[in-house]
Backbone as CSV, one residue per row, in Angstrom:
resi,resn,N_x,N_y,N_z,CA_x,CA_y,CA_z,C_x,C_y,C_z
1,UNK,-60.024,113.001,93.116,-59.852,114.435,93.158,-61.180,115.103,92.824
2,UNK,-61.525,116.188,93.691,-62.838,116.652,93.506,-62.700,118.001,92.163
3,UNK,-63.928,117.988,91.675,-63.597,118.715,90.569,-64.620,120.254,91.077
4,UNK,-63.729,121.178,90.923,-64.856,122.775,90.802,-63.749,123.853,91.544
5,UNK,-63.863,124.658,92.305,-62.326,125.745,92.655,-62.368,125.146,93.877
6,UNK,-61.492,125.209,94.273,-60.883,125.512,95.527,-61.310,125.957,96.698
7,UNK,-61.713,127.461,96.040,-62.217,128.266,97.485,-63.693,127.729,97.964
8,UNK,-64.144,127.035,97.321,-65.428,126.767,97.138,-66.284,125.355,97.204
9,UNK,-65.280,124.894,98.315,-65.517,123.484,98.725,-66.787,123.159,99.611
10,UNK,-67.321,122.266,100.010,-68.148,122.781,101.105,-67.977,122.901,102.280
11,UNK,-66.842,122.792,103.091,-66.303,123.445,104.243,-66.477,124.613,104.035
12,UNK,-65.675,125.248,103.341,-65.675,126.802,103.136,-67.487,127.197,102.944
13,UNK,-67.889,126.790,102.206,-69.437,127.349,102.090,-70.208,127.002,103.093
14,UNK,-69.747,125.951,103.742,-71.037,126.146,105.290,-70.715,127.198,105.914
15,UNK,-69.494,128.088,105.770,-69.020,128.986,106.847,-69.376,130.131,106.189
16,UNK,-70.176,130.128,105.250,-70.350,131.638,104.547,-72.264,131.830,105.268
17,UNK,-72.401,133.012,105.179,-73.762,132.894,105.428,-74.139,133.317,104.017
18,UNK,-75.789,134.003,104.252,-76.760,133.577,102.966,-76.339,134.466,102.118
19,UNK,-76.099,136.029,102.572,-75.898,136.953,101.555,-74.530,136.329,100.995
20,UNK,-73.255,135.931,101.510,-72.077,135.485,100.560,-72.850,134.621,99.801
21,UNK,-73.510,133.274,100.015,-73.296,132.220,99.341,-74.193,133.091,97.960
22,UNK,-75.278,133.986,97.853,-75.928,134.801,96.789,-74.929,135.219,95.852
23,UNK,-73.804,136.026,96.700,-73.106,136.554,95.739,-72.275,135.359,94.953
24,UNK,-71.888,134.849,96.001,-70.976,133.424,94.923,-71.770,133.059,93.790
25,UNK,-72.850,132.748,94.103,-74.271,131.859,93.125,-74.358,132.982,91.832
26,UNK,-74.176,134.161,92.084,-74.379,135.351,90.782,-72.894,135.209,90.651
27,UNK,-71.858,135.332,91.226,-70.361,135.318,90.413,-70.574,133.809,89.601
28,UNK,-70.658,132.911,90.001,-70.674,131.281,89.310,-71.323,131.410,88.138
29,UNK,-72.816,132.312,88.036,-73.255,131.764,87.197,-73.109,133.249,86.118
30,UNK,-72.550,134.086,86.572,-71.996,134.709,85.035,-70.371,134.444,84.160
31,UNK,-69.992,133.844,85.386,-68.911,132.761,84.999,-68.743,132.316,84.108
32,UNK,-70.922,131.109,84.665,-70.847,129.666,83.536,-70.696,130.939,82.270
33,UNK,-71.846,132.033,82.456,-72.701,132.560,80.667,-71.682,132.978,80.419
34,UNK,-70.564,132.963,80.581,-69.269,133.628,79.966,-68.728,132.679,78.943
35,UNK,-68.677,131.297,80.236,-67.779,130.142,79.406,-68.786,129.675,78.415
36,UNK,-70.095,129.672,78.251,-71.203,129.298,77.468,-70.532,129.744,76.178
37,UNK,-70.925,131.385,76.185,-70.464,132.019,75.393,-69.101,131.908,74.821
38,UNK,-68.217,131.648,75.089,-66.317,131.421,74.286,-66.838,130.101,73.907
39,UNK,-67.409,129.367,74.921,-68.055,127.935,73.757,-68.382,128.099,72.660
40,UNK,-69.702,128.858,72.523,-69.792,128.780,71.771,-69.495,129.288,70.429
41,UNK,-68.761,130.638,70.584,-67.868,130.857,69.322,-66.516,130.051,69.223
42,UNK,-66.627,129.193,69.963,-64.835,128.687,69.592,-63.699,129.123,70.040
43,UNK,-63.815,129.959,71.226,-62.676,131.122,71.777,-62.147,130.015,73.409
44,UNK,-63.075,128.830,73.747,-62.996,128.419,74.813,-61.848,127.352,74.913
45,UNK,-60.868,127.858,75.913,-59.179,126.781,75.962,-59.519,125.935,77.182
46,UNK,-60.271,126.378,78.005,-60.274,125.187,79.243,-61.778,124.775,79.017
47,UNK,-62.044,123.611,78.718,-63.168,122.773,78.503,-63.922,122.397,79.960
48,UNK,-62.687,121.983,80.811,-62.806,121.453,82.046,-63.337,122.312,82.879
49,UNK,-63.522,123.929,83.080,-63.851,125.133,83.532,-65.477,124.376,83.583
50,UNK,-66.125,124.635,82.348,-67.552,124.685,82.527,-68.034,123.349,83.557
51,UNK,-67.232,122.467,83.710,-67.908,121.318,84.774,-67.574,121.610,85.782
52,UNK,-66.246,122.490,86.334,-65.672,122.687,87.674,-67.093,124.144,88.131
53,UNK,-67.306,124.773,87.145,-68.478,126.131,87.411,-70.146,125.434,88.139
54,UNK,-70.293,124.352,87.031,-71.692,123.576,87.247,-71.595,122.909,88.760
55,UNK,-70.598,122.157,88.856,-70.435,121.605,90.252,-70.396,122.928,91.905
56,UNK,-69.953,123.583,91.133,-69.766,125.081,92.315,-71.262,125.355,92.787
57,UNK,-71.985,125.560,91.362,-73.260,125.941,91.433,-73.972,125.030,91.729
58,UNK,-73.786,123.842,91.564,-74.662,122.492,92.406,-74.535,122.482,94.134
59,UNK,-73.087,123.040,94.204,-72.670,122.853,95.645,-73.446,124.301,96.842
60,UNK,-73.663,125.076,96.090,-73.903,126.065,96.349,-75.426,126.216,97.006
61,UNK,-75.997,125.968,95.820,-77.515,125.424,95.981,-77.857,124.004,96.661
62,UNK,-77.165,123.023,96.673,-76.939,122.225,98.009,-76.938,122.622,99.506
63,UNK,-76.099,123.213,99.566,-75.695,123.848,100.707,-76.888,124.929,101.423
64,UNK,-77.732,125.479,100.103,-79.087,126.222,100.479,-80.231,125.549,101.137
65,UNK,-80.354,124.669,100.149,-81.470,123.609,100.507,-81.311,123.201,101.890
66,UNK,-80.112,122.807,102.316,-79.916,122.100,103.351,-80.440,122.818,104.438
67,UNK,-79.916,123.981,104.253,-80.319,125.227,105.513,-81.503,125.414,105.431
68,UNK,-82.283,125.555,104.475,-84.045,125.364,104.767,-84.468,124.260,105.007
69,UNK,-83.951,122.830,104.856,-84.585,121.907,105.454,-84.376,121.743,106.771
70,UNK,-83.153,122.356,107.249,-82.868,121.900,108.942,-81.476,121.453,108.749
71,UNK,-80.620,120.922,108.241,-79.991,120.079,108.105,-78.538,120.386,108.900
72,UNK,-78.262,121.732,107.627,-77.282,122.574,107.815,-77.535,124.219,108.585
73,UNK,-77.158,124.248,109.258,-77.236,125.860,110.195,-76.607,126.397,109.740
74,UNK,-77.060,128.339,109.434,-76.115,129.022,108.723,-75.105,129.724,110.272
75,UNK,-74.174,130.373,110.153,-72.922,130.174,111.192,-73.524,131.630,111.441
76,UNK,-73.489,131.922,112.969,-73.965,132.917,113.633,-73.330,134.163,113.134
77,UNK,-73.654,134.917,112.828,-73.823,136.458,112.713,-73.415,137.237,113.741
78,UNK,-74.142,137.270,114.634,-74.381,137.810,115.619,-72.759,138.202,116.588
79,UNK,-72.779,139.199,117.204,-71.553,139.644,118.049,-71.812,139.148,119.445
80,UNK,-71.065,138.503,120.311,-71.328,138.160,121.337,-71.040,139.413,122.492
81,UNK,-71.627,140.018,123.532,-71.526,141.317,123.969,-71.697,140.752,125.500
């Protein structure tokens, strides 16, 4: 079983282009500084959260790289007319 959300597999993220996958990458990572934070005062009930967040954000930035090396193509934009 893969660990991180749902919506945010990498099927779903090859199909996002650059500005979504940005916004995901800033939702993820005030996420993590959230769960950082209940960490670290002691307020934090799902432990398992902060590895499912890190993996999102690994996948995310994966998925970037790829598209600047060639690898992965971001999915056309463009309107066909």
């Amino acid at each position: 079983m893969a660990i991180g959300s749902k919506d945010l597999t990498p099927t779903n993220l090859d199909g996002m282009d650059n500005e979504r996958l940005a916004e995901e990458l800033s939702k993820a990572k005030s996420e993590l500084f959230n769960l950082r934070f209940a960490a670290a005062t002691g307020q934090l009930e799902d432990h398992g959260r902060l590895k499912a967040v890190r993996r999102d954000i690994a996948r995310i930035y994966t998925i970037v790289r790829e598209r600047e090396l060639g690898i992965r193509t971001a999915p056309n934009t463009e309107e066909s007319k």
